[in-house]
FITI-663159 format. One line per field, with one value per atom (N, C-alpha, C, O): residue in one letter; atom name; x, y, z. Coordinates in pm, whole numbers. Layout:
<lumses>
rest c(A; ...)
atom c(CA; ...)
u c(X; ...)
v c(Y; ...)
w c(Z; ...)
</lumses>
This chain:
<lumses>
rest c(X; X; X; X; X; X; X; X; X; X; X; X; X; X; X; X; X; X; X; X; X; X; X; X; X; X; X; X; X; X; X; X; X; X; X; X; X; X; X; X; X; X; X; X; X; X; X; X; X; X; X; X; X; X; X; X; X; X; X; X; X; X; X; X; X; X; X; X; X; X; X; X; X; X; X; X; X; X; X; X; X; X; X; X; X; X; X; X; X; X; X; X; X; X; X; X; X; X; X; X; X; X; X; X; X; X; X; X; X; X; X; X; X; X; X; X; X; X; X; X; X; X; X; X; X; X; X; X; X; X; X; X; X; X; X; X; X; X; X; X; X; X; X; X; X; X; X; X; X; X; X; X; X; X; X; X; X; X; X; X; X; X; X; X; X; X; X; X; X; X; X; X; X; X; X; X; X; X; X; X; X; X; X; X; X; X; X; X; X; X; X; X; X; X; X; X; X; X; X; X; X; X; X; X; X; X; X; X; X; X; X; X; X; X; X; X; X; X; X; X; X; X; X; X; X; X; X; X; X; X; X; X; X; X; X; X; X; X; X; X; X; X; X; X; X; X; X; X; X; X; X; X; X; X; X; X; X; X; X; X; X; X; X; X; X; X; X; X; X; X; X; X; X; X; X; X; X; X; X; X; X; X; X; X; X; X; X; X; X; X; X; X; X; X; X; X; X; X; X; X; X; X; X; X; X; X; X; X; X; X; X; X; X; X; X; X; X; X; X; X; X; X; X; X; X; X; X; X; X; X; X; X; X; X; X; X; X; X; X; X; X; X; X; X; X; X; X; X)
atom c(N; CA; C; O; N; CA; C; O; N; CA; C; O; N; CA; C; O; N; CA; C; O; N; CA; C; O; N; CA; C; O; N; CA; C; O; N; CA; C; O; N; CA; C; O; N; CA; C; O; N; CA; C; O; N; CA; C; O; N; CA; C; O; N; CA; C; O; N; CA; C; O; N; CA; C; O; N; CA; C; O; N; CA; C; O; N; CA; C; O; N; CA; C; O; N; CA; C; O; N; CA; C; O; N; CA; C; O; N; CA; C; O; N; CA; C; O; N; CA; C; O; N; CA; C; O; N; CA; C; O; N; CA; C; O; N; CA; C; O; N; CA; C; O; N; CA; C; O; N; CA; C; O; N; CA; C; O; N; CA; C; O; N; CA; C; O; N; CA; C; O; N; CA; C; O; N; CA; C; O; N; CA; C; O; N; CA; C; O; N; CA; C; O; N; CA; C; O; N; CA; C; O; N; CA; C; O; N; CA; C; O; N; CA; C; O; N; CA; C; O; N; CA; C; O; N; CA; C; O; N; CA; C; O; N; CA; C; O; N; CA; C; O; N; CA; C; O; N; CA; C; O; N; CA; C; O; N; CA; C; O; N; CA; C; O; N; CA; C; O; N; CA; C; O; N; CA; C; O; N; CA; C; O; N; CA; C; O; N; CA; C; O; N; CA; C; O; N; CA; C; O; N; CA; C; O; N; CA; C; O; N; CA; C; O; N; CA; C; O; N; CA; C; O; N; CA; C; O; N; CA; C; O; N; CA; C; O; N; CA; C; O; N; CA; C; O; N; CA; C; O; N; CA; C; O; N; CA; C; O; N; CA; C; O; N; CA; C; O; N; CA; C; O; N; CA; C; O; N; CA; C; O; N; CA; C; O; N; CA; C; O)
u c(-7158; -7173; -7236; -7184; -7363; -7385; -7443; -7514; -7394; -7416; -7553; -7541; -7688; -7754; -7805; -7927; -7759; -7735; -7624; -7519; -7632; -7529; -7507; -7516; -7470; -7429; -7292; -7266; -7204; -7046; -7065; -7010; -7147; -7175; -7176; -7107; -7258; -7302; -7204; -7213; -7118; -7030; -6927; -6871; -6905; -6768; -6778; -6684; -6940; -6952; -6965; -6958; -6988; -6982; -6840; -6791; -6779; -6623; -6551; -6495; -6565; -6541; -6512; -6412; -6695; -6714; -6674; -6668; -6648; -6579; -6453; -6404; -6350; -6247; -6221; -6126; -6284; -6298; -6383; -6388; -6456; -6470; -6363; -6311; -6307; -6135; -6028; -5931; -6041; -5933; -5991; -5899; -6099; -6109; -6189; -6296; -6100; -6122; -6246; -6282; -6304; -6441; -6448; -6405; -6492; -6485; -6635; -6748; -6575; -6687; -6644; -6541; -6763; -6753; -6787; -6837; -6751; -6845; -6821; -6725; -6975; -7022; -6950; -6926; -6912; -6844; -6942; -6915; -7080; -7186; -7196; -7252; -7130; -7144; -7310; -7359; -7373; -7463; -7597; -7569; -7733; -7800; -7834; -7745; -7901; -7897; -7945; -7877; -8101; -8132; -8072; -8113; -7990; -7901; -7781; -7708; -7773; -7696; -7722; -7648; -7839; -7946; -7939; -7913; -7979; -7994; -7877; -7889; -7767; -7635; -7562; -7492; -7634; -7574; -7656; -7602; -7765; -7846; -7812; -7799; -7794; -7734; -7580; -7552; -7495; -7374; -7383; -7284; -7492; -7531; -7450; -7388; -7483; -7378; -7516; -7639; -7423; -7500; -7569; -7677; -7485; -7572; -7517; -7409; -7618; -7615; -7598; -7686; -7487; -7483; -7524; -7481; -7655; -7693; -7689; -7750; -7621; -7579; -7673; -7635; -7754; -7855; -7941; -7881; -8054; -8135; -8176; -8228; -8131; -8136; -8031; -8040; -7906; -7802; -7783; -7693; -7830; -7819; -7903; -7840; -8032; -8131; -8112; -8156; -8068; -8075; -7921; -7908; -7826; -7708; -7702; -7642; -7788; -7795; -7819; -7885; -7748; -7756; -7823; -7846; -7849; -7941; -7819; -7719; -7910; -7783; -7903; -7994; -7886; -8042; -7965; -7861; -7994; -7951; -7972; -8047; -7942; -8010; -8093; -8151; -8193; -8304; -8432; -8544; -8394; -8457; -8478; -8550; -8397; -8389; -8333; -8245; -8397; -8348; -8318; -8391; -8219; -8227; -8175; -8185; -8131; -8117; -7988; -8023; -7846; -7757; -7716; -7716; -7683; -7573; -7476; -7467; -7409; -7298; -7208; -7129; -7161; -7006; -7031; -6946; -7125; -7151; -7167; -7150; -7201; -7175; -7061; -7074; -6939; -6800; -6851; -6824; -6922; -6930; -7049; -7020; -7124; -7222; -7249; -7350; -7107; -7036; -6910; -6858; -6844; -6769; -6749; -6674)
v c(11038; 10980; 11086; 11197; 11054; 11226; 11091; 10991; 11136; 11083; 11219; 11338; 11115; 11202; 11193; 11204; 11181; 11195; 11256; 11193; 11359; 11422; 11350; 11403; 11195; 11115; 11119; 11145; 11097; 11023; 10898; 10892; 10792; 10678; 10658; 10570; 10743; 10768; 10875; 10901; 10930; 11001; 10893; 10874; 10814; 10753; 10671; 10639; 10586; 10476; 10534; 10479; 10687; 10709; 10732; 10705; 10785; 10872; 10658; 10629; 10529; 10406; 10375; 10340; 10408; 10352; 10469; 10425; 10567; 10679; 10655; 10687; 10590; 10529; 10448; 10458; 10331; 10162; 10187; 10101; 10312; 10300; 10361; 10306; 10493; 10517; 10407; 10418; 10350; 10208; 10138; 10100; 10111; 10031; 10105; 10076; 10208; 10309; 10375; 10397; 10404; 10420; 10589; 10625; 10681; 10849; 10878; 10874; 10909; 10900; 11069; 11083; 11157; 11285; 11206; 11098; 11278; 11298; 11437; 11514; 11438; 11563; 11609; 11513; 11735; 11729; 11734; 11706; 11783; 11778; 11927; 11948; 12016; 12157; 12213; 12321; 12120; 12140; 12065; 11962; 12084; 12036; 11894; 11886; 11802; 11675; 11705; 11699; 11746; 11834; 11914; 11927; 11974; 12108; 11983; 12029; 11815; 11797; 11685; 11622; 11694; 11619; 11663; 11600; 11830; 11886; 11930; 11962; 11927; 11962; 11855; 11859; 11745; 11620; 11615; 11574; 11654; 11622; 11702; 11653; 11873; 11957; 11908; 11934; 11840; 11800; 11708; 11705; 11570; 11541; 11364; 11282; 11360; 11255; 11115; 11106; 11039; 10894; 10812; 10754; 10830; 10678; 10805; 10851; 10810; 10880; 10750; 10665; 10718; 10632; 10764; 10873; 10651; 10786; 10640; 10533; 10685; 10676; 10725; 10838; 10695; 10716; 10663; 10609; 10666; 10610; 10474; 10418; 10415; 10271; 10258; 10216; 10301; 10213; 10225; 10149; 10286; 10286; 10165; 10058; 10159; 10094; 9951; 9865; 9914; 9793; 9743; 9630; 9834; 9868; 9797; 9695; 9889; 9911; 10050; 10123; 10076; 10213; 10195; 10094; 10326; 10313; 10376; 10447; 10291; 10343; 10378; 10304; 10512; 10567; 10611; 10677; 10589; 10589; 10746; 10807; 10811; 10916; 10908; 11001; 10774; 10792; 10768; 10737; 10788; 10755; 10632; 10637; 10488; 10369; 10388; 10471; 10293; 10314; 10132; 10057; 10068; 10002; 9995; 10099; 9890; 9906; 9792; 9679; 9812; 9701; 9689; 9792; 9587; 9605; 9733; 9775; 9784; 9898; 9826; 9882; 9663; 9569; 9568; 9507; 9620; 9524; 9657; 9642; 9759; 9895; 9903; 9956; 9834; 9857; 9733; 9740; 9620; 9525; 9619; 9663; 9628; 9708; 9816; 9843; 9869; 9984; 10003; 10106; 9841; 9852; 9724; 9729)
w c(-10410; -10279; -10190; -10184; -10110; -10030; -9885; -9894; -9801; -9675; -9619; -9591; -9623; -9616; -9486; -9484; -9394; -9262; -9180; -9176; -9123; -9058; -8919; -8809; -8952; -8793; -8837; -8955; -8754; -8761; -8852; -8962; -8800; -8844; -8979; -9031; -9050; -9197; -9259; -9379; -9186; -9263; -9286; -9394; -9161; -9206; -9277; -9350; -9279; -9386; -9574; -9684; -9519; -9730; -9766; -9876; -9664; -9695; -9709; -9815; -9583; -9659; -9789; -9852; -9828; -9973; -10041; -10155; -10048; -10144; -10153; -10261; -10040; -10103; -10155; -10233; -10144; -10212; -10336; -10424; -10347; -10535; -10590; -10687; -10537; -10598; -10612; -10687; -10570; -10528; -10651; -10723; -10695; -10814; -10935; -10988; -10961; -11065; -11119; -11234; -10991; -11033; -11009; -10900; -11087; -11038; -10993; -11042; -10872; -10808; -10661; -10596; -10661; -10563; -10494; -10522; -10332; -10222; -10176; -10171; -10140; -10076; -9934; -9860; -9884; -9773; -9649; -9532; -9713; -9601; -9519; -9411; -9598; -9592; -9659; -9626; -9749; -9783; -9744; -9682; -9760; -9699; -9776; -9861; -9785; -9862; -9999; -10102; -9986; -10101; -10165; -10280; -10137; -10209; -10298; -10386; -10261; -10285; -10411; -10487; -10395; -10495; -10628; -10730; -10602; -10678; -10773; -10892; -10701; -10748; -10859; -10960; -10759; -10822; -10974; -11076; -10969; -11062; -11186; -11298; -11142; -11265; -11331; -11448; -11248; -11292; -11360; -11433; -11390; -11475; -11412; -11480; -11276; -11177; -11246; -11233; -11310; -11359; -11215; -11202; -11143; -11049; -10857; -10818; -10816; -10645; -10572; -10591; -10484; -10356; -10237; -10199; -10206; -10082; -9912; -9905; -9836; -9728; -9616; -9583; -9561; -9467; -9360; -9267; -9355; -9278; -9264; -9168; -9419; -9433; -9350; -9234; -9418; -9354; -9200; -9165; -9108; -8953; -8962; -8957; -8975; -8950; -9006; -8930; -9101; -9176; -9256; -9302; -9263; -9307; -9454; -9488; -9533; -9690; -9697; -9624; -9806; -9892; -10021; -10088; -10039; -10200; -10310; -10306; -10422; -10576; -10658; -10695; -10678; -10788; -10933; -10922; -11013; -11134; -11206; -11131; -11294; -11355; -11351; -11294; -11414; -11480; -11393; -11435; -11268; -11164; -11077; -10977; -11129; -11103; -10973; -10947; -10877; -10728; -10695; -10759; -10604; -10553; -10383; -10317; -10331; -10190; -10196; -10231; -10167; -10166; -10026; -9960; -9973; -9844; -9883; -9998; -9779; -9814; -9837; -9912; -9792; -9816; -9972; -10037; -10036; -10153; -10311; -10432; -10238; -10311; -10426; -10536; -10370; -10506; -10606; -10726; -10554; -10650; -10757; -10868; -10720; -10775; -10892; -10958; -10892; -10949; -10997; -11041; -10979; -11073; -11165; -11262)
</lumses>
């Protein structure tokens, strides 16, 4: 999960969905946002994290987040719709 926006808005909507995928057994990090987005990309990427929920600019603007896969597969879901998505 990396809220790649440092608003309130976008923090509280990834830290949301970071609990409602724990709630239906899904293991899933979030980033605390001590790091920069990129730094968290990249982190995510060496740890070898299957699917990134990134929290951002969509979602102020249009309120969807993206789910990018390892393999580079990207889509755009509502954020209500993120746990269906993933679990």
């Amino acid at each position: 999960m990396i809220a790649a926006r440092h608003e309130d808005k976008v923090e509280e909507k990834a830290e949301k969905i970071y609990h409602e995928l724990q709630e239906h057994g899904v293991e899933v990090l979030l980033y605390d946002g001590q790091r920069s987005t990129g730094e968290q990309f990249r982190d995510s990427d060496l740890l070898g994290v299957n699917y990134k929920v990134i929290v951002g600019s969509n979602f102020l603007e249009e309120g969807v987040v993206e789910i990018e896969s390892r393999s580079g597969e990207k889509k755009e879901v509502k954020a209500e719709e993120v746990v269906g998505e993933m679990s």
